[in-house]
C-alpha positions in Angstrom: 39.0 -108.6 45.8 39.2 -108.9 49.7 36.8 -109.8 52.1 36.0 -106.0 52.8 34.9 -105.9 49.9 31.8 -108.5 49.9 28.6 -108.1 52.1 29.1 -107.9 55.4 26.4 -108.7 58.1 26.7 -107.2 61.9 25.8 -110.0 64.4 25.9 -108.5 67.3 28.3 -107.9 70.2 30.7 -105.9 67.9 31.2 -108.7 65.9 30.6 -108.6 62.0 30.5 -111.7 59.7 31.7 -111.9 55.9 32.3 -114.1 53.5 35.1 -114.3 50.8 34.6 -117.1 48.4 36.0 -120.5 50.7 36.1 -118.9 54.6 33.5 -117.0 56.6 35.0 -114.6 58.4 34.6 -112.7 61.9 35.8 -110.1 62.6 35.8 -107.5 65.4 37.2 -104.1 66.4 38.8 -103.0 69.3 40.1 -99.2 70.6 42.9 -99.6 72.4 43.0 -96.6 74.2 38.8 -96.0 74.2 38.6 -94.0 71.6 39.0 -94.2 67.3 42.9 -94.1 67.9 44.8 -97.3 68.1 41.8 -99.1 66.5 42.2 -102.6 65.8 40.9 -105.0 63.6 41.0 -108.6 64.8 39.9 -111.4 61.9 39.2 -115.3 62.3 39.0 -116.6 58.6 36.7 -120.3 59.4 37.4 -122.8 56.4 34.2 -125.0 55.8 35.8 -128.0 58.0 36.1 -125.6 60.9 32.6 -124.4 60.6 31.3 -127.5 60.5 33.1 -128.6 63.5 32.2 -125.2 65.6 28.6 -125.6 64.6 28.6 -129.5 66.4 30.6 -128.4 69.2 28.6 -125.4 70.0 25.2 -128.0 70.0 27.3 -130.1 72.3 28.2 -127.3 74.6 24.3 -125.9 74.7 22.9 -129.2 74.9 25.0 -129.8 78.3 24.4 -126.3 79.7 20.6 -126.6 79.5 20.0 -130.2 81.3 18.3 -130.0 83.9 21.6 -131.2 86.3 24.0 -128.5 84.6 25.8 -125.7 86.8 25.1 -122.1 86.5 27.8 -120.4 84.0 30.4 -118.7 85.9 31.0 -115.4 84.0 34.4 -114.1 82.9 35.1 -111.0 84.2 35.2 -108.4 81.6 39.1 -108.5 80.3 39.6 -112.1 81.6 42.9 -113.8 80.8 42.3 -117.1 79.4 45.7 -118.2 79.8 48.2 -118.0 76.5 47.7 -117.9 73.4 48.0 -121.5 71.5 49.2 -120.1 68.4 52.1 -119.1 70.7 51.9 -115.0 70.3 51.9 -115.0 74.4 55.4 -116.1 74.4 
């Protein structure tokens, strides 16, 4: 049985969450071309240590952007390039 095939819960922001046994998984679709051609499903699978870690990180990361001393957010631009990939795909 695959991860499709469990309950899956939208979040929001076109991103769906599931959950397959071990990893919770996110997963998001994008259209290439703008429309239901050249769809593409992109899939993180997050094993408990991972999860764990993202959870204290992202407490970290809020906890700095809300003192009182923290700089406004700089928004990416919409399409941003965040430099290469680290799993070395990029290349």
């Amino acid at each position: 049985m695959s991860y499709q095939d469990k309950a899956i819960k939208y979040l929001g922001d076109g991103v769906y969450l599931g959950y397959d046994g071990y990893h919770l998984i996110l997963s998001t679709i994008r259209y290439a071309d703008g429309s239901n051609a050249g769809m593409v499903e992109h899939v993180i699978f997050l094993d408990p240590s991972v999860w764990a870690s993202m959870k204290m990180v992202a407490a970290e990361v809020l906890a700095a952007a809300t003192r009182p001393d923290a700089p406004p957010p700089i928004p990416a631009p919409f399409g941003a390039d965040f430099g290469p990939d680290p799993g070395g795909s990029d290349a």
